[in-house]
PDB file of N, CA, C and O in Angstrom:
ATOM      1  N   UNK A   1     226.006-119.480 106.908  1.00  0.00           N
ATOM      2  CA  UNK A   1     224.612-119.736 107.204  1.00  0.00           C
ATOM      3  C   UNK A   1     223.738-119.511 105.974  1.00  0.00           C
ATOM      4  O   UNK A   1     222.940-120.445 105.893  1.00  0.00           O
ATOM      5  N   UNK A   2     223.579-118.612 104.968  1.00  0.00           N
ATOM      6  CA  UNK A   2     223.606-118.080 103.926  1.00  0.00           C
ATOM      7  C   UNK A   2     223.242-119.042 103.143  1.00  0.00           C
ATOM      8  O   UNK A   2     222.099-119.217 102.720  1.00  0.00           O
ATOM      9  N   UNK A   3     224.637-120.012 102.813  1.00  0.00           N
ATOM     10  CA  UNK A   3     224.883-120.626 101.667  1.00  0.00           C
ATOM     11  C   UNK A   3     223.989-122.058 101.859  1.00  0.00           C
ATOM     12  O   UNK A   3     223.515-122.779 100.981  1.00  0.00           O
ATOM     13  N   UNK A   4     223.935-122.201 103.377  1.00  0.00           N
ATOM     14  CA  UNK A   4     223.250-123.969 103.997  1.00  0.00           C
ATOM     15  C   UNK A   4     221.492-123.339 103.424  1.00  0.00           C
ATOM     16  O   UNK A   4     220.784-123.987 102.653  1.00  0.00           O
ATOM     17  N   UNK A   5     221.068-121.875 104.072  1.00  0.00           N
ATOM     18  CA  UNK A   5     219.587-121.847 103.693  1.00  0.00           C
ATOM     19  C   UNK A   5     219.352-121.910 102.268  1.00  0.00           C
ATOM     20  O   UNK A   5     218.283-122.375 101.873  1.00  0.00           O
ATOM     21  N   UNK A   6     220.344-121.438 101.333  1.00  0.00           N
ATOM     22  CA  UNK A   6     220.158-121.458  99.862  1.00  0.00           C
ATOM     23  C   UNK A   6     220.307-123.139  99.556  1.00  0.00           C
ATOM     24  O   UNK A   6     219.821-123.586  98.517  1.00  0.00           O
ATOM     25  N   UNK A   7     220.835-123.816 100.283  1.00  0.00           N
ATOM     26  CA  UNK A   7     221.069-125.110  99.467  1.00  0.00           C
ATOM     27  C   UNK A   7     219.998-126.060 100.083  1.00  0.00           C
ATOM     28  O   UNK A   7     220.057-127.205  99.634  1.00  0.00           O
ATOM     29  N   UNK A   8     218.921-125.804 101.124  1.00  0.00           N
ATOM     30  CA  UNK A   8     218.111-126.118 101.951  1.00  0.00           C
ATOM     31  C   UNK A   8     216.731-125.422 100.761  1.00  0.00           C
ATOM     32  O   UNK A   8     216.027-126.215 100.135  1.00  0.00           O
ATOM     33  N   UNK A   9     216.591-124.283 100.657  1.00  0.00           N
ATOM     34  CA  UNK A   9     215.872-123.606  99.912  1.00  0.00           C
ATOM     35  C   UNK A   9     215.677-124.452  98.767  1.00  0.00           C
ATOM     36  O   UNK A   9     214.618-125.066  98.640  1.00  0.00           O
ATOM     37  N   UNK A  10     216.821-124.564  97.720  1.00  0.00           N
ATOM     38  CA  UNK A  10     216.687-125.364  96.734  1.00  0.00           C
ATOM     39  C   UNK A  10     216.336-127.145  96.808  1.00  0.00           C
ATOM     40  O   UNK A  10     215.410-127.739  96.256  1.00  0.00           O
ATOM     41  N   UNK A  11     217.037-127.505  97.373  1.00  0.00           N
ATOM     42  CA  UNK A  11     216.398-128.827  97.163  1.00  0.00           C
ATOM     43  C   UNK A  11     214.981-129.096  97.715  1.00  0.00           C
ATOM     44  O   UNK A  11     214.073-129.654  97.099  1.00  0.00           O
ATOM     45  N   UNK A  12     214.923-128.489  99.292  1.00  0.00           N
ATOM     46  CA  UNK A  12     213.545-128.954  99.124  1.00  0.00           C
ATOM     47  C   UNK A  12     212.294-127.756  98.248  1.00  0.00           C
ATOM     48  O   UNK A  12     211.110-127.985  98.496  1.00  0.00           O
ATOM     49  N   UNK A  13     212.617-126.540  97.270  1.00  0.00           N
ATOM     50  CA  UNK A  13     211.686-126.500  96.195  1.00  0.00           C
ATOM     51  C   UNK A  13     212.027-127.590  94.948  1.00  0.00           C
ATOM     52  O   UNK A  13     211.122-127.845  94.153  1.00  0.00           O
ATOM     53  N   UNK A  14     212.707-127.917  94.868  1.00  0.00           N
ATOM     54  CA  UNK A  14     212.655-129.610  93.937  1.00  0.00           C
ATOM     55  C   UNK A  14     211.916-130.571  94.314  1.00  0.00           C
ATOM     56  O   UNK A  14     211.000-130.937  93.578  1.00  0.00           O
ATOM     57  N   UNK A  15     212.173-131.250  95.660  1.00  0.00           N
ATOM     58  CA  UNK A  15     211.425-131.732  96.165  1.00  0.00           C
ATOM     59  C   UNK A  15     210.161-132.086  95.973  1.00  0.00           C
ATOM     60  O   UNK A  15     209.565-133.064  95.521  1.00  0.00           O
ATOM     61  N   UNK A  16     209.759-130.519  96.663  1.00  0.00           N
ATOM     62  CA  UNK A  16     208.216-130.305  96.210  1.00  0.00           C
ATOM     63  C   UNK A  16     207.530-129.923  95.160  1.00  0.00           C
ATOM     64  O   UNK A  16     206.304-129.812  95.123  1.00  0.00           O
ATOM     65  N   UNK A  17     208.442-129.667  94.102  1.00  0.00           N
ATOM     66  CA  UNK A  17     207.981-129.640  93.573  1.00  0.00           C
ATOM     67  C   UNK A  17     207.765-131.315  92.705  1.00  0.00           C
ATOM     68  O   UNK A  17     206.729-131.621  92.116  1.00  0.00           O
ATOM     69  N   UNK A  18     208.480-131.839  92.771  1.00  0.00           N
ATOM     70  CA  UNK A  18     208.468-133.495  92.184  1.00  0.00           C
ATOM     71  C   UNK A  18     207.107-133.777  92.561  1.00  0.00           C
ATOM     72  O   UNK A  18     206.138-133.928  91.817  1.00  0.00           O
ATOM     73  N   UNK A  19     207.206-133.858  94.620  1.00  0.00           N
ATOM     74  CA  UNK A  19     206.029-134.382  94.866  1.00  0.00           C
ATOM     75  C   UNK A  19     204.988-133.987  94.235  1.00  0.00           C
ATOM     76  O   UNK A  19     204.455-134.870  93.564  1.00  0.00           O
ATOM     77  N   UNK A  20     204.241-132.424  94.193  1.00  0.00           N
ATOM     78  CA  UNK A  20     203.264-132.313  93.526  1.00  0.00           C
ATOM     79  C   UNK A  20     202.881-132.774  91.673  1.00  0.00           C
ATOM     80  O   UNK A  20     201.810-132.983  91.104  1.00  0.00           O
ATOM     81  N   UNK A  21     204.024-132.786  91.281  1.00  0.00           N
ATOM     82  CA  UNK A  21     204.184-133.444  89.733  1.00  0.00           C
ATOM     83  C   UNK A  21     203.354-134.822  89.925  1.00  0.00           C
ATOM     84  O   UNK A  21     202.360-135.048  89.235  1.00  0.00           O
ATOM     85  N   UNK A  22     203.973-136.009  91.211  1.00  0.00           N
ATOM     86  CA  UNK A  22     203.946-136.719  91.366  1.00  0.00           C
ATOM     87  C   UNK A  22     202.628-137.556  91.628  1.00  0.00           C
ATOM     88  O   UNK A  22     202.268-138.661  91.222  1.00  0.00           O
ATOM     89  N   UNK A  23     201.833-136.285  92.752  1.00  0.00           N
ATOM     90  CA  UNK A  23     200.133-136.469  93.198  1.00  0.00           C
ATOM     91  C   UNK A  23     199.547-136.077  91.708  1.00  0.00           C
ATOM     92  O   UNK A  23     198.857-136.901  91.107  1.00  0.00           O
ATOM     93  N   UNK A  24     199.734-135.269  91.346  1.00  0.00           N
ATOM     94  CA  UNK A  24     199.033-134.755  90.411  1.00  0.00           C
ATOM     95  C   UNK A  24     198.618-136.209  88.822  1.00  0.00           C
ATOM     96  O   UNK A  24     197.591-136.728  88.384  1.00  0.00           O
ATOM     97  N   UNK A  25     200.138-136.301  88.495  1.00  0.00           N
ATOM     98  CA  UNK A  25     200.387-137.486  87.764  1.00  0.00           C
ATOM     99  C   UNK A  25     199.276-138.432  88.064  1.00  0.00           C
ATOM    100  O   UNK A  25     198.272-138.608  87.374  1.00  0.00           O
ATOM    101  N   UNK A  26     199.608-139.057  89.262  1.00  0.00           N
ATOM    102  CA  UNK A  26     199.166-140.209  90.002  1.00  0.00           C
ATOM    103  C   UNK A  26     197.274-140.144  89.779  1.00  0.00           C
ATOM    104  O   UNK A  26     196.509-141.049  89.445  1.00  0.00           O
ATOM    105  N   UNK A  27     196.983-138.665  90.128  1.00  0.00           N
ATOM    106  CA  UNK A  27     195.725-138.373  90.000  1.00  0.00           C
ATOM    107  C   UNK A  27     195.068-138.882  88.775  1.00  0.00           C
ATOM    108  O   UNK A  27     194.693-140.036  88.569  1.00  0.00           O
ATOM    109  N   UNK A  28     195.000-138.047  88.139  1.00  0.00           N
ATOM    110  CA  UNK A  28     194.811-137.654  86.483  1.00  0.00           C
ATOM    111  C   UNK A  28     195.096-139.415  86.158  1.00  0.00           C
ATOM    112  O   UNK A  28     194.185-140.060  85.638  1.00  0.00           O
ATOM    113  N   UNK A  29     196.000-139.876  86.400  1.00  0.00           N
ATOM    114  CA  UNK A  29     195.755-141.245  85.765  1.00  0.00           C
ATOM    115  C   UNK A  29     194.935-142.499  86.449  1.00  0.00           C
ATOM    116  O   UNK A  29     194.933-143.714  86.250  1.00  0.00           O
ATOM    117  N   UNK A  30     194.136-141.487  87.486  1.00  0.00           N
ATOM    118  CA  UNK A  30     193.157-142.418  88.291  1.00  0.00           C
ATOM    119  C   UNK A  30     193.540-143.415  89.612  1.00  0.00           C
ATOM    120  O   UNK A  30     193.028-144.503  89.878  1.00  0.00           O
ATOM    121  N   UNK A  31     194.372-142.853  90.189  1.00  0.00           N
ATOM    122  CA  UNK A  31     194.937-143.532  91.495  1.00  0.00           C
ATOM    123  C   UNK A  31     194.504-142.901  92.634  1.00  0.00           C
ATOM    124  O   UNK A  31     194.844-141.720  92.700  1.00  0.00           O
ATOM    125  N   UNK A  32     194.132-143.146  93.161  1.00  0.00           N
ATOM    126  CA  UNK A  32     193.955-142.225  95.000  1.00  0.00           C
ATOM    127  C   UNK A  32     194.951-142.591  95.643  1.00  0.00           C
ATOM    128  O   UNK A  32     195.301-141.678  96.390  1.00  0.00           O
ATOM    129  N   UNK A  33     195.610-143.505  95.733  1.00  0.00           N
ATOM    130  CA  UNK A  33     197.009-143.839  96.823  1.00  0.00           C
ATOM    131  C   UNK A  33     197.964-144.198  96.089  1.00  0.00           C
ATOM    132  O   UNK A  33     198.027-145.080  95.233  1.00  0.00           O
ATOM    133  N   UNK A  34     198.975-143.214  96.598  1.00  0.00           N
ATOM    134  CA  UNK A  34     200.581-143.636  96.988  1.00  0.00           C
ATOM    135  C   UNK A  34     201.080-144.191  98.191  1.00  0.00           C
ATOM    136  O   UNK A  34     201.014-143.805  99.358  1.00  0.00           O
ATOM    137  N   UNK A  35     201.801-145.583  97.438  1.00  0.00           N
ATOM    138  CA  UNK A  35     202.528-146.077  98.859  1.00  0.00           C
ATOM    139  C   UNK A  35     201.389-146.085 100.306  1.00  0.00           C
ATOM    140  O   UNK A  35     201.711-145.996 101.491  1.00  0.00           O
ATOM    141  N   UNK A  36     200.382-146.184  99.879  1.00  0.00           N
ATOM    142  CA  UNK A  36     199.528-146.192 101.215  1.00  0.00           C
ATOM    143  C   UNK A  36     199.001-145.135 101.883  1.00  0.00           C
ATOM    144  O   UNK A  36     198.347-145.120 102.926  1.00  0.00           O
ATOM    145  N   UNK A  37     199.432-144.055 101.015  1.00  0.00           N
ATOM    146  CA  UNK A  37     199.041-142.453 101.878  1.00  0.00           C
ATOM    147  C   UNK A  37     198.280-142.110 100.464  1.00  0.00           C
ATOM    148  O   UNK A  37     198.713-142.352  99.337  1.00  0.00           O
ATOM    149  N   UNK A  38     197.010-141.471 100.817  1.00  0.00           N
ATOM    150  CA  UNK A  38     196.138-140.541  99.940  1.00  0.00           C
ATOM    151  C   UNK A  38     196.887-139.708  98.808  1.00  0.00           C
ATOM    152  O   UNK A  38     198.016-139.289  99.064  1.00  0.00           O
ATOM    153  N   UNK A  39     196.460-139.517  97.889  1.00  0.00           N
ATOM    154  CA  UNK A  39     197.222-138.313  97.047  1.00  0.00           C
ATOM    155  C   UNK A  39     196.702-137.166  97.555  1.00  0.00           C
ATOM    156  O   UNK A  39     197.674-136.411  97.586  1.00  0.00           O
ATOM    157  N   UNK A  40     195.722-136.552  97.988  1.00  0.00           N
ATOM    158  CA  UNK A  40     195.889-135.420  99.137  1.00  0.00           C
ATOM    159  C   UNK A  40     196.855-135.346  99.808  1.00  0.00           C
ATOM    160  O   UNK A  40     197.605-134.384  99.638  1.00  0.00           O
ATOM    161  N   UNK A  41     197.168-136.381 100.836  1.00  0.00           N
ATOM    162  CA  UNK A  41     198.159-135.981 101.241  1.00  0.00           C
ATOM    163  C   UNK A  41     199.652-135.987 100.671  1.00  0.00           C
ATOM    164  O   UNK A  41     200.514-135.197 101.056  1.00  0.00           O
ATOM    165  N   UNK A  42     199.787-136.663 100.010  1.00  0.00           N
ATOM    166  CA  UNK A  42     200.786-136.719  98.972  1.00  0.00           C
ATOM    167  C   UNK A  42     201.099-134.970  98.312  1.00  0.00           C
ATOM    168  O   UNK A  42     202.231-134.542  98.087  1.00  0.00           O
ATOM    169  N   UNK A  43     200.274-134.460  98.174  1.00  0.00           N
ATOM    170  CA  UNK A  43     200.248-133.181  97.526  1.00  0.00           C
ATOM    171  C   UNK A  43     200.145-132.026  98.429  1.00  0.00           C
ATOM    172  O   UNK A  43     200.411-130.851  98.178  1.00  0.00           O
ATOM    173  N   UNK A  44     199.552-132.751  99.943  1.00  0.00           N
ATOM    174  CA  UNK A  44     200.088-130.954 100.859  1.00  0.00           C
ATOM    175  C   UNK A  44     201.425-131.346 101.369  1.00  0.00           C
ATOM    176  O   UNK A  44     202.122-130.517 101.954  1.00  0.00           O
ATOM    177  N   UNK A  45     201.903-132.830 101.138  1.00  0.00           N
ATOM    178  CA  UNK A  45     203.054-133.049 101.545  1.00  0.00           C
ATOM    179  C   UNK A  45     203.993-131.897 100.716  1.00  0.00           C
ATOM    180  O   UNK A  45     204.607-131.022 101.326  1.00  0.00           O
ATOM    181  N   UNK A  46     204.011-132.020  99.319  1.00  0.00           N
ATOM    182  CA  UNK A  46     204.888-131.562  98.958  1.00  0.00           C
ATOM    183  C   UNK A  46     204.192-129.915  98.507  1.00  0.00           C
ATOM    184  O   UNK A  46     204.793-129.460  97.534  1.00  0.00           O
ATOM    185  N   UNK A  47     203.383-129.242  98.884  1.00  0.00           N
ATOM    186  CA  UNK A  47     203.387-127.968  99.089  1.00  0.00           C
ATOM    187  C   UNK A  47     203.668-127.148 100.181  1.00  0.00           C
ATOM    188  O   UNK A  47     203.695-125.919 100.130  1.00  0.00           O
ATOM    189  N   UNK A  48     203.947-128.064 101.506  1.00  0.00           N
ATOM    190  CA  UNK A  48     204.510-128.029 102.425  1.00  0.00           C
ATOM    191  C   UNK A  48     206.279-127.899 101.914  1.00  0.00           C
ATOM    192  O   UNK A  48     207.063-127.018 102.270  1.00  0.00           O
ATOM    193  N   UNK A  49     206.416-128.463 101.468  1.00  0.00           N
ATOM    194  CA  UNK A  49     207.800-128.796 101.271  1.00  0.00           C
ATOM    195  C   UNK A  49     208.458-127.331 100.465  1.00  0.00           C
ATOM    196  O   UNK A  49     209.448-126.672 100.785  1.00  0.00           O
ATOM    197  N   UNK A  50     207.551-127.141  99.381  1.00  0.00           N
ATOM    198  CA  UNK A  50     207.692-126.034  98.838  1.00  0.00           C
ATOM    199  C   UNK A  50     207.386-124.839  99.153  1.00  0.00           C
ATOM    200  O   UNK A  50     207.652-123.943  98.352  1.00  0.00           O
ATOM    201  N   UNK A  51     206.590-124.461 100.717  1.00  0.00           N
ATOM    202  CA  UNK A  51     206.599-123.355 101.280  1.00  0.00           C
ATOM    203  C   UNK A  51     207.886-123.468 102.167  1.00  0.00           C
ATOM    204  O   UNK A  51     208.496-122.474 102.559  1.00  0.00           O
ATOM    205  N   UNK A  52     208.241-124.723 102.447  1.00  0.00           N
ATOM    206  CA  UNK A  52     209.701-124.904 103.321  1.00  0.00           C
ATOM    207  C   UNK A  52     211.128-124.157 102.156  1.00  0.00           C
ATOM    208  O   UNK A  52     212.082-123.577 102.675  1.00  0.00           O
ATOM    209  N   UNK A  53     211.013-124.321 100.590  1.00  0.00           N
ATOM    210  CA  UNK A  53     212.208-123.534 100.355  1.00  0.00           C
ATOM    211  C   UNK A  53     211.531-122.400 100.411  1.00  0.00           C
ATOM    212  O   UNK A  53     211.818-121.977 101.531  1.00  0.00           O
ATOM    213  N   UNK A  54     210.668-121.479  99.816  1.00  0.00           N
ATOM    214  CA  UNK A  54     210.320-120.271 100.002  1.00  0.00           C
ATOM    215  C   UNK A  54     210.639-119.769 101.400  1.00  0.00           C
ATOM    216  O   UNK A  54     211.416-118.833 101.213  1.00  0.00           O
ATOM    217  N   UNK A  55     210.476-119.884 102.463  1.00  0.00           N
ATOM    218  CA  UNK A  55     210.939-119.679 103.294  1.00  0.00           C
ATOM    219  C   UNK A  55     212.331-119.366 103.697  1.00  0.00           C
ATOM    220  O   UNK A  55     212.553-118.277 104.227  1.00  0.00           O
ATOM    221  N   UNK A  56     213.166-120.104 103.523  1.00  0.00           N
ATOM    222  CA  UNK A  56     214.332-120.173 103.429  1.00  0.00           C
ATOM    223  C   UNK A  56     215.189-119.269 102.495  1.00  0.00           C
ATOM    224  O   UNK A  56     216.264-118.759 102.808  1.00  0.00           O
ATOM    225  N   UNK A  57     214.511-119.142 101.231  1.00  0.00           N
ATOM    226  CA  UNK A  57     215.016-117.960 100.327  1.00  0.00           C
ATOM    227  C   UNK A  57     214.711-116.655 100.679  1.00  0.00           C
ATOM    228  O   UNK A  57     215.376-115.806 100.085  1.00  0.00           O
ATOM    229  N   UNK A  58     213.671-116.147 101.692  1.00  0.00           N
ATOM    230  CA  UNK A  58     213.057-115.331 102.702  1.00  0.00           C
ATOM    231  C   UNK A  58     213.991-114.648 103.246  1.00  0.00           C
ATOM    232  O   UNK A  58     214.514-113.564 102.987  1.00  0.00           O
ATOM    233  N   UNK A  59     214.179-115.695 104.308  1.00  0.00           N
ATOM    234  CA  UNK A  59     215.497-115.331 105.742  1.00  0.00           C
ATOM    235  C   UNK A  59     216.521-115.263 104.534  1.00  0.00           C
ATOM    236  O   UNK A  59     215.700-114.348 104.599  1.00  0.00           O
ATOM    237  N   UNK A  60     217.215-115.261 103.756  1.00  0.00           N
ATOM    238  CA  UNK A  60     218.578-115.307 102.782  1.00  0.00           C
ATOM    239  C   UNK A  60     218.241-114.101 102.400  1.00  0.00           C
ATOM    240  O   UNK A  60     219.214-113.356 102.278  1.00  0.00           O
ATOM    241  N   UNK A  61     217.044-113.548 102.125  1.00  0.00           N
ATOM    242  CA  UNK A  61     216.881-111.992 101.097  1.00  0.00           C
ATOM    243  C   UNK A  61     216.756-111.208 102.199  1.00  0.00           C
ATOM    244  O   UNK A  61     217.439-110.184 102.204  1.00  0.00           O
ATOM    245  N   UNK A  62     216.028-111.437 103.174  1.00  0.00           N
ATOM    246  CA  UNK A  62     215.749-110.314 104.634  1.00  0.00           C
ATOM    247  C   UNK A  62     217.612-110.398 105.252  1.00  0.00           C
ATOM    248  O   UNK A  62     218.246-109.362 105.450  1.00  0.00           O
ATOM    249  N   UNK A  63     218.157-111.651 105.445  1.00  0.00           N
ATOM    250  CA  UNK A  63     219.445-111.001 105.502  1.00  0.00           C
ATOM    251  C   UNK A  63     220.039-110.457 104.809  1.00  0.00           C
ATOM    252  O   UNK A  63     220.708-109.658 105.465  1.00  0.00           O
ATOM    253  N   UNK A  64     220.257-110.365 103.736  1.00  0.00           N
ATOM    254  CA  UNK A  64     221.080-109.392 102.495  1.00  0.00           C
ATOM    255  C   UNK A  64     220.161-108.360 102.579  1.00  0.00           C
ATOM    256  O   UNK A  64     220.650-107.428 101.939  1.00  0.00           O
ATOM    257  N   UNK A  65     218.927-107.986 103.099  1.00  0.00           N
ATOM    258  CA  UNK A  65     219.095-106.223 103.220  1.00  0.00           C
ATOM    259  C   UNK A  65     219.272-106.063 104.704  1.00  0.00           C
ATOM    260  O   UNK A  65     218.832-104.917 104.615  1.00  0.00           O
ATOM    261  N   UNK A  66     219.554-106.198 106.157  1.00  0.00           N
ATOM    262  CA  UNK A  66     220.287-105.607 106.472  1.00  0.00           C
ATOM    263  C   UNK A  66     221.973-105.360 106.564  1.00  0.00           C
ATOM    264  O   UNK A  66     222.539-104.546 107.293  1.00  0.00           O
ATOM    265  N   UNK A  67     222.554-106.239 105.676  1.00  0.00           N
ATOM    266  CA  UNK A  67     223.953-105.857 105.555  1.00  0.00           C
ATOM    267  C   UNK A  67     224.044-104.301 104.815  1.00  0.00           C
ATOM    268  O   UNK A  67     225.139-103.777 104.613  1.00  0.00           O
TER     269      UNK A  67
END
């Protein structure tokens, strides 16, 4: 269980982190839309994403202290 939240953890902080690279990019070079969705949302998309691995590395450290 361990090893699935660590490999869950990691990709989606890649993920999100891309996405926000991605809004941000997109911004700064004067775009408001991706693919049809806002760069707002584009960017809580992927800080969402990146509270989704934090999370996950969470439950992995709260289990390794009660063993």
């Amino acid at each position: 269980m361990q090893s699935v939240l660590v490999w869950i953890g990691r990709s989606a902080g890649i993920l999100g982190l891309l996405l926000i690279i991605l809004a941000v990019l997109r911004r700064v070079s004067g775009a408001y839309y991706i693919g049809g969705l806002q760069i707002g949302t584009v960017l809580q998309g992927g800080i969402a994403t990146l509270l989704l691995g934090c999370l996950a590395y969470l439950v992995v450290l709260v289990e390794c202290q009660r063993k």
